[in-house]
C-alpha positions in Angstrom: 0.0 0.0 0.0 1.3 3.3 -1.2 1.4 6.6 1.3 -0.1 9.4 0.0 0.4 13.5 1.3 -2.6 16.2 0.3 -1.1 19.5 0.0 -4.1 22.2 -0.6 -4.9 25.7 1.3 -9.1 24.9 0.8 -10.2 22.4 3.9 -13.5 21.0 1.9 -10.7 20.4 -1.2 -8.9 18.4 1.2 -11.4 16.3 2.8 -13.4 15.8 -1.0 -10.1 14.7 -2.0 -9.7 11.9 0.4 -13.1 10.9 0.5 -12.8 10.8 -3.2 -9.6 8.3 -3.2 -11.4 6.2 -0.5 -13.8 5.4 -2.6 -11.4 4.4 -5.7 -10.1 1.7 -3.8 -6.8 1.8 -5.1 -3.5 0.5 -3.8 -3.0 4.2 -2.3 -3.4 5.6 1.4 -3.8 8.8 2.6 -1.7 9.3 5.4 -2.0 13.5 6.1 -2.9 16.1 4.7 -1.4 20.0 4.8 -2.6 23.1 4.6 0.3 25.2 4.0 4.1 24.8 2.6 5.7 24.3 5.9 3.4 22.1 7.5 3.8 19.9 4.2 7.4 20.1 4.6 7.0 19.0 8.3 4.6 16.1 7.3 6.9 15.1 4.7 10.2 14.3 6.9 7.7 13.2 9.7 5.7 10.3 7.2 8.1 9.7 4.3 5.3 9.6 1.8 5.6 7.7 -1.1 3.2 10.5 -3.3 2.6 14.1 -2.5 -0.5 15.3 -4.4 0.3 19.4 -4.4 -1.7 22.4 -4.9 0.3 25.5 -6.3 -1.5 28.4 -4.5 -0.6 27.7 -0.8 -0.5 31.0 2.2 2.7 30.9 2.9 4.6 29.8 -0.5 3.7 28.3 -3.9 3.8 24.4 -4.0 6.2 24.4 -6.5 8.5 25.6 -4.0 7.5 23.1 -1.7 8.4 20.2 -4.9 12.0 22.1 -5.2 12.8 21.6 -1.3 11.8 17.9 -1.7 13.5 17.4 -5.1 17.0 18.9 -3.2 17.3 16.1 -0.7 14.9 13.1 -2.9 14.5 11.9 -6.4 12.2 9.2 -5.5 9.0 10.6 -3.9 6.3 11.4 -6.9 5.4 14.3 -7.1 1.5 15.6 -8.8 0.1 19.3 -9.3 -4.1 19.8 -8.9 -4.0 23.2 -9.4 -6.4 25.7 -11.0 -3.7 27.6 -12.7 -3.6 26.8 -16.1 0.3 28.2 -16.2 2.7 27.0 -19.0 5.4 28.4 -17.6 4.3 26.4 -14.4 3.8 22.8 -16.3 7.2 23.5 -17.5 8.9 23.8 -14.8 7.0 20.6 -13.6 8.6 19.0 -15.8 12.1 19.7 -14.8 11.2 18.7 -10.9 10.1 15.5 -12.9 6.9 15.4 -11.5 4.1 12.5 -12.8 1.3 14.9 -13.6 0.1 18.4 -13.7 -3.9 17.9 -13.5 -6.2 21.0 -13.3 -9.0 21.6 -11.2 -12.0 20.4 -11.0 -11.0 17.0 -11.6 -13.0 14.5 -12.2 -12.9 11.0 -10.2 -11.3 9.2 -13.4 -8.5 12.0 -14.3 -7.4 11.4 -10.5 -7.2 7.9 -10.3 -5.1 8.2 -13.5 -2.8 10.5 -12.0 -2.3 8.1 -9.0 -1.7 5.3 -10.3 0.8 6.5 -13.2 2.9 7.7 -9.9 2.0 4.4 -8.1 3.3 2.6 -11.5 6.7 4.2 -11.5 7.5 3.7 -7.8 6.7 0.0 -9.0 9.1 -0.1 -11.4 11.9 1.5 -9.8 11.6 0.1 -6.5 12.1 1.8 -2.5 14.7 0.2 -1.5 18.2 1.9 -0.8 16.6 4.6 -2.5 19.1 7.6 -2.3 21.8 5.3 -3.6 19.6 3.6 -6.1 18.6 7.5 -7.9 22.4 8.7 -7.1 24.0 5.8 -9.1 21.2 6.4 -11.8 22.0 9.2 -12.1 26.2 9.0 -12.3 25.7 6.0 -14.6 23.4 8.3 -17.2 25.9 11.3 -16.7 28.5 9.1 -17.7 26.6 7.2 -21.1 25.4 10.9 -22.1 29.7 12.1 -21.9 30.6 8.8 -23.4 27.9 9.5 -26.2 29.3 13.2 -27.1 32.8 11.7 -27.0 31.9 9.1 -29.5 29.7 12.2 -31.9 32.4 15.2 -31.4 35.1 12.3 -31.5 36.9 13.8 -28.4 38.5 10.7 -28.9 39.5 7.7 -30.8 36.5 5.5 -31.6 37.6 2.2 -29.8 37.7 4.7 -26.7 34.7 6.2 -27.0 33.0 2.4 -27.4 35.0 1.1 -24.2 33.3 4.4 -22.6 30.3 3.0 -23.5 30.4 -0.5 -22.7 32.1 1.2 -19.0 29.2 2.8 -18.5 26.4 -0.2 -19.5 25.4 2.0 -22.5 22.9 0.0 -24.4 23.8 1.9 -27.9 27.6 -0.3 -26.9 25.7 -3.6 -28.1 22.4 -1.4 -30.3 21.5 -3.2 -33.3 21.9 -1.1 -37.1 21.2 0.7 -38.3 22.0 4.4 -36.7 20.3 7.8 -36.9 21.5 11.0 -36.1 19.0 13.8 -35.0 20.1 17.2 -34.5 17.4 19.4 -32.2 17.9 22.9 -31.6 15.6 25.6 -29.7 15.1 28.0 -32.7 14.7 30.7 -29.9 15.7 30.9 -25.8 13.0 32.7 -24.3 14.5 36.0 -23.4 13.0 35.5 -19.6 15.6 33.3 -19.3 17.8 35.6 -18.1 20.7 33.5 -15.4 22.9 30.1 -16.2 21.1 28.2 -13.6 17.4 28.9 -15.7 19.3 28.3 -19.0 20.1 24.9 -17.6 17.0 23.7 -15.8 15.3 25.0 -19.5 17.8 22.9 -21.1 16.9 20.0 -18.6 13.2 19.6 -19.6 14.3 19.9 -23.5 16.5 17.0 -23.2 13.9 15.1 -20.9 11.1 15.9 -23.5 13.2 15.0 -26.8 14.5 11.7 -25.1 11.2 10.5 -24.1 9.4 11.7 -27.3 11.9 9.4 -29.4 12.0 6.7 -27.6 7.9 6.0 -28.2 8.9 6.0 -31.6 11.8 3.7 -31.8 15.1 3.0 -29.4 17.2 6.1 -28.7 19.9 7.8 -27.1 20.4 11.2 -26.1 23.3 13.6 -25.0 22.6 17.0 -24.6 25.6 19.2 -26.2 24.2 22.6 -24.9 20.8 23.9 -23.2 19.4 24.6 -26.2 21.0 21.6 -28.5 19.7 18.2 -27.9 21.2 15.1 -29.7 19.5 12.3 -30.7 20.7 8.6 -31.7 18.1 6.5 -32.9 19.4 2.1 -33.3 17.6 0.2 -35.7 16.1 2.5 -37.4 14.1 2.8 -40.8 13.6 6.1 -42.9 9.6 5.9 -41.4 11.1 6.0 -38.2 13.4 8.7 -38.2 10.7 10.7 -39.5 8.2 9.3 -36.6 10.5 10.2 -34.4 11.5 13.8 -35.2 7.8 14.7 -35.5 7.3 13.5 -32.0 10.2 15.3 -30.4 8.8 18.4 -32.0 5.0 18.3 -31.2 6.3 17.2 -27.7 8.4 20.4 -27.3 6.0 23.2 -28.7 3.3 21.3 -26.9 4.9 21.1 -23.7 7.8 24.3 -23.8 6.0 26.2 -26.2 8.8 26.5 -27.7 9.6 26.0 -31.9 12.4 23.8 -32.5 14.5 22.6 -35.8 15.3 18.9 -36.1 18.3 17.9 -38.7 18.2 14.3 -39.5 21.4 12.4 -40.6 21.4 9.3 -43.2 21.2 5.8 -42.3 24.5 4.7 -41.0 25.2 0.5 -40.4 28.2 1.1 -38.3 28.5 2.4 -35.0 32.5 4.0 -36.0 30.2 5.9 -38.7 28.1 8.3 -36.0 30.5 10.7 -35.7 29.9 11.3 -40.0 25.9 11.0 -39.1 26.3 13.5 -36.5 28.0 16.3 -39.0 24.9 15.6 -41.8 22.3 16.1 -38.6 24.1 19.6 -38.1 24.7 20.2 -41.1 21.1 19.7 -42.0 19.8 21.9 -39.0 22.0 24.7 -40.0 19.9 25.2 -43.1 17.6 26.8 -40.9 18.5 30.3 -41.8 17.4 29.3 -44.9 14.5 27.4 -45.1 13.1 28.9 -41.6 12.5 27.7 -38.3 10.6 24.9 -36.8 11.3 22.2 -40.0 13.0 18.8 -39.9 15.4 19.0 -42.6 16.9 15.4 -44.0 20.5 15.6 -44.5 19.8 14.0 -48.3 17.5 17.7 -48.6 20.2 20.3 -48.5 22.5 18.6 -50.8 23.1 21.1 -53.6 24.4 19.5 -56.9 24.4 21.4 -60.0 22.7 20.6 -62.6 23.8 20.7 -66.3 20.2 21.2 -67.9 20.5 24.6 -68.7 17.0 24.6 -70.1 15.7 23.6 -67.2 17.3 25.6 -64.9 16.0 28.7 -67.2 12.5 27.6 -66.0 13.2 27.4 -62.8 14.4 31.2 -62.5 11.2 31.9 -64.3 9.0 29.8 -61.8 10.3 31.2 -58.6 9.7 34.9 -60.5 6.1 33.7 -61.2 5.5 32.4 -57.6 6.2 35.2 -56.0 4.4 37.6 -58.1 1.8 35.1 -57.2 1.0 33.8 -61.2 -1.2 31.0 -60.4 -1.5 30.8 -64.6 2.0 31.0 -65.2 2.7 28.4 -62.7 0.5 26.1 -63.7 2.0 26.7 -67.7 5.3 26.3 -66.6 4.8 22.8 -64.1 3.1 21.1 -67.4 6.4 21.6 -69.3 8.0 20.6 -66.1 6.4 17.1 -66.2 7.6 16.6 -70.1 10.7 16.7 -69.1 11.5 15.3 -66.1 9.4 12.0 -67.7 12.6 11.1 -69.1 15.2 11.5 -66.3 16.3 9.3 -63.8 14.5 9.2 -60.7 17.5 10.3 -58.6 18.2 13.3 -61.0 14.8 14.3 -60.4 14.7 14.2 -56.9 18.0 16.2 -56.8 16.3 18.9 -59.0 13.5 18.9 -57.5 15.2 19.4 -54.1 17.1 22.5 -55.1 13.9 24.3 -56.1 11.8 23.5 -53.3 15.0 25.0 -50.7 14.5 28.2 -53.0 10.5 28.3 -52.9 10.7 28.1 -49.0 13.0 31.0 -48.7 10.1 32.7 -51.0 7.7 31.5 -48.1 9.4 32.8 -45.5 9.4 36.8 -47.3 5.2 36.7 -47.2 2.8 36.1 -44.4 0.7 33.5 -45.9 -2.8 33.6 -44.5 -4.2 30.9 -42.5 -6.6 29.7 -44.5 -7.6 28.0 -47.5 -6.4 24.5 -48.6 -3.6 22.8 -45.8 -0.2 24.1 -46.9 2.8 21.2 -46.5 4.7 22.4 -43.0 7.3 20.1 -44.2 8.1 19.6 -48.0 11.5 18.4 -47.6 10.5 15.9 -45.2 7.4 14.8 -47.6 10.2 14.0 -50.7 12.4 12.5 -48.3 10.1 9.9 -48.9 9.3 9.4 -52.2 11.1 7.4 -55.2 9.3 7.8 -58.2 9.7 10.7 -60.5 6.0 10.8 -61.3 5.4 10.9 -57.7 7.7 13.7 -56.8 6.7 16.0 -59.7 3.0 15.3 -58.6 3.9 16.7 -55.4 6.2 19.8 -56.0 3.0 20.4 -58.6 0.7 20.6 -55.8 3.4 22.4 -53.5 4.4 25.2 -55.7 0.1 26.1 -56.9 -0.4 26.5 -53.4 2.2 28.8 -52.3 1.9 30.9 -55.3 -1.8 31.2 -54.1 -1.0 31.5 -50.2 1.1 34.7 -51.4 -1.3 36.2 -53.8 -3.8 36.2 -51.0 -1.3 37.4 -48.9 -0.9 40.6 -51.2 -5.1 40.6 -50.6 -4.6 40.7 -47.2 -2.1 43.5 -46.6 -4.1 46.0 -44.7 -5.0 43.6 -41.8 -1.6 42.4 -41.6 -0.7 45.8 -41.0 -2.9 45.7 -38.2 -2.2 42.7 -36.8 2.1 44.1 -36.4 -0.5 47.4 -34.6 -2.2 45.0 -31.8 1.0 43.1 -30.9 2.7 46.8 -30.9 0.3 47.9 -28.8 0.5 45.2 -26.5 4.4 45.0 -26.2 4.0 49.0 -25.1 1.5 48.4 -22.2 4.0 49.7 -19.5 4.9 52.8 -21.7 2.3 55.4 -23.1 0.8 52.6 -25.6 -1.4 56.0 -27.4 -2.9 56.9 -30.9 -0.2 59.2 -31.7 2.2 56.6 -30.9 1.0 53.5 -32.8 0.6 56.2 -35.6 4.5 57.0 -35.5 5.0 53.4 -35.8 3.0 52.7 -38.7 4.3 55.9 -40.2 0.7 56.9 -41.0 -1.3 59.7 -39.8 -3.2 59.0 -36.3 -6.6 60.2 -37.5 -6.0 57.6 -40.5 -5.3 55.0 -38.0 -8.2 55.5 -35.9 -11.0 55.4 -38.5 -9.0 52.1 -40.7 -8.3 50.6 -37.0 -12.4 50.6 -36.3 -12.8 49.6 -39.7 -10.5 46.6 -39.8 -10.6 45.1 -36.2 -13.8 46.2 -35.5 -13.2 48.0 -32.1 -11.9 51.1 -31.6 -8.9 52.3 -30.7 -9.6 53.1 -26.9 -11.6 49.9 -26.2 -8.9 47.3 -27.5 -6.0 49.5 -26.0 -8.3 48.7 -22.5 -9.7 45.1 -23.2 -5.5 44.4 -24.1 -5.0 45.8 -20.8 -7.0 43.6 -18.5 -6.7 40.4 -20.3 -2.5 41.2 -19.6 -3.6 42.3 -15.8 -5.4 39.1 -15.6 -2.4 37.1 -16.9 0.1 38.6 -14.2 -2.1 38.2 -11.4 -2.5 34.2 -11.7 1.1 34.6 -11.2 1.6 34.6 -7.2 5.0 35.6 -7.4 3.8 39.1 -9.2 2.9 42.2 -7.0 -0.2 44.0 -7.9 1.7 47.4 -7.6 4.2 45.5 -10.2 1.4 44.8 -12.5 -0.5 47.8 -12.2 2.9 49.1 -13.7 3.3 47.2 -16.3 0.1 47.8 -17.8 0.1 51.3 -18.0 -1.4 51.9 -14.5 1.1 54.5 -12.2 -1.2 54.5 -9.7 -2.1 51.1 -7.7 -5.5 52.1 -5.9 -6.6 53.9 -10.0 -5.3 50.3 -11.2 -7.6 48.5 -8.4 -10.6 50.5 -9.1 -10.2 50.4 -12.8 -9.9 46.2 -12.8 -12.8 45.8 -10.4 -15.2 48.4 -13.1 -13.6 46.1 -15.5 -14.2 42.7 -14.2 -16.1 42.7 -11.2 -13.6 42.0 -8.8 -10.4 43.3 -7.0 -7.2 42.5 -8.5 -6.9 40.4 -4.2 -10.5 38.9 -5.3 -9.5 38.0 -8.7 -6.4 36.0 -7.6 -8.3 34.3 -4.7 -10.3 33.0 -6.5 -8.7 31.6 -9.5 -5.4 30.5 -8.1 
């Protein structure tokens, strides 16, 4: 029977809650419950529970404070948020504390018994006894396969080394079955809140926990991470379907969990294990291209290969195409992709893969000069990836067919669009100037446009005026700040244009019924 620890500032929370997991008959006791950070802490050393279920918004400090204090002295106790704070950067840094779930309230009786019992299942699986030995030695022997790894990719040193390294440290990849993969995974941007080492590295922390775990549902792999915000990848027994698999799961698990846009280059197949070290230059390699065919894609190594070509006919058309795309020809395009499939019917299928290849790079630096509207037919997030996979000529010019119509379109709708665009770079303007004088006269001098202009096009395009969205803009940030605990309301009167705290007070209550103290109280 498991122990379990209720940490929640609400007594009626606390009592549903273990009349709730009574009832679910579980293997799962409660064995105390807390109303505060320090008599959590107390009942912690006092009962050694084996699961602490925590609430974030506690009187004295947040409950994620209460997980760091426990995660300093033990790596074994499991650790779940109930919380009504829907906070990203909060599940976030969940993750780093490596904590089983982050569940929001209410909750109903099914989500909590899932929640238990994952945490129940791990303690399972790793065991209690000598358990600050067992989670210290995990540790040291992971620390040393992740250096081992990087020796063997950066070849710090000779290959037969690196492999004993390996083997030393009862690295499965030592004894991994071809053949190998190399993914490269980079944060396309650190969030600028970032601002000390230490958060650099706890970020980088829950990026290499997140990329690990995302590849391994796909296939077996092996990480190292080479920086905070560069996470390497080495994926055993692998197949061109499951490289793919794998890099689209590490970077929906990242955006969906870090919010955070990443770019993923992906080596060739490799059948040696002495051969990584030439994966892991195609993976960067590959993921350098970012500059060039923008962020967030997963590039294949085979992708950004540039050959020349010797068709000079050819490559004539393809200086017109690009021209026509961007002017947004849908005619032309279409004109120009018919003689396209003429002559590619007679080339080899690698030749026209190459070809193909090189245009595509150039159409998506097009891409990234317009800000295609989201709307209309899908448009292919990842082209490169798509002919990664693909053979036959027939097939491939089918698909750059389809590709090129649809960006030509995307931008000749994007010409269409122009005026709300405009307005769009005006609301995020306007918000990023909510702790200055965020006024008419000011978004007008941005815009360089005349302020009585801007006010009668800004009613006329976003449908509110300009006084009513600079005010909605401002609430909906107060509201933000304030389900941050760790924010003072004089702070965030501040930053949203309020110099006065008891105006700012008055102003959110008109506004939204409630004191800024009300508001918090009852949503955290």
């Amino acid at each position: 029977m498991r122990s379990l620890l209720i940490v929640d500032d609400e007594h009626h929370i606390r009592e549903g809650l273990k009349h709730l997991i009574a009832q679910m008959e579980l293997p799962i006791q409660v064995v105390g419950a807390a109303e505060d950070g320090e008599t959590a802490i107390r009942l912690y050393q006092e009962l050694k529970p084996d699961i602490i279920l925590l609430d974030i918004n506690l009187p004295d400090f947040s409950g994620l404070d209460v997980a760091r204090r426990i995660r300093a002295i033990d790596e074994e106790t499991q650790l779940l948020f109930l919380t009504g704070y829907n906070s990203m950067a909060f599940i976030r840094e969940a993750i780093t504390l490596e904590t089983v779930d982050y569940m929001l309230k209410p909750i109903t009786k099914e989500e909590l018994a899932s929640g238990l019992l994952r945490a129940e299942e791990r303690l399972s699986r790793r065991g209690r006894s000598d358990e600050s030995g067992d989670a210290r030695r995990s540790r040291e022997r992971y620390r040393m396969q992740e250096y081992a790894l990087l020796d063997l990719l950066l070849q710090r040193r000779s290959w037969s080394d690196a492999i004993a390294a390996l083997r030393a440290a009862h690295a499965p990849l030592a004894e991994a079955k071809p053949p190998f993969a190399v993914l490269c995974c980079e944060m396309d941007v650190i969030p600028t809140r970032l601002s000390t080492t230490d958060d650099r590295q706890l970020y980088g922390v829950a990026f290499a926990k997140l990329s690990s775990e995302a590849a391994q549902n796909c296939t077996s792999a092996y990480g190292a991470a080479a920086s905070p915000d560069r996470m390497l990848i080495v994926l055993s027994n692998a197949s061109k379907e499951t490289v793919i698999e794998a890099a689209k799961s590490v970077r929906a698990a990242v955006q969906l969990y870090m919010d955070v846009s990443i770019t993923i280059g992906a080596s060739r197949l490799v059948l040696e294990l002495k051969l990584l070290p030439e994966a892991y230059m195609e993976a960067v390699h590959a993921a350098e291209h970012k500059g060039w065919v923008g962020d967030g894609q997963i590039i294949p190594y085979e992708s950004v290969q540039i050959e020349a070509t010797n068709n000079r006919t050819l490559l004539d058309k393809e200086l017109i195409l690009l021209s026509e795309i961007r002017a947004g020809n849908d005619g032309a395009v279409a004109s120009i992709l018919l003689e396209w499939t003429a002559q590619f019917a007679g080339l080899p299928s690698r030749q026209v893969k190459l070809m193909a290849t090189q245009l595509v790079l150039y159409v998506m630096r097009v891409v990234q000069d317009f800000p295609l509207p989201n709307k209309g037919a899908p448009f292919c997030r990842d082209p490169l990836l798509e002919m990664s996979r693909m053979a036959s000529g027939s097939e491939i010019v089918a698909f750059i067919s389809d590709y090129f119509e649809k960006v030509g379109q995307w931008i000749r709708e994007s010409r269409e669009f122009a005026v709300p665009k405009m307005f769009d770079d005006a609301r995020h303007w306007i918000r990023e100037h909510l702790h200055k004088e965020a006024s008419l006269n000011g978004l007008a001098d941005y815009l360089h446009l005349s302020p009585k202009y801007v006010s009668s096009r800004f009613k006329q395009v976003t449908g509110e005026c300009f006084a009513d969205f600079l005010t909605r803009v401002r609430f909906e940030r107060a509201r933000e700040l304030l389900l941050d605990p760790g924010q003072k309301v004089s702070a965030i009167a501040e930053a949203v244009g309020y110099t006065d705290t008891n105006y700012f007070s008055i102003a959110f209550k008109k506004n939204m019924g409630l004191t800024p103290s009300e508001f918090r109280k009852r949503y955290l």
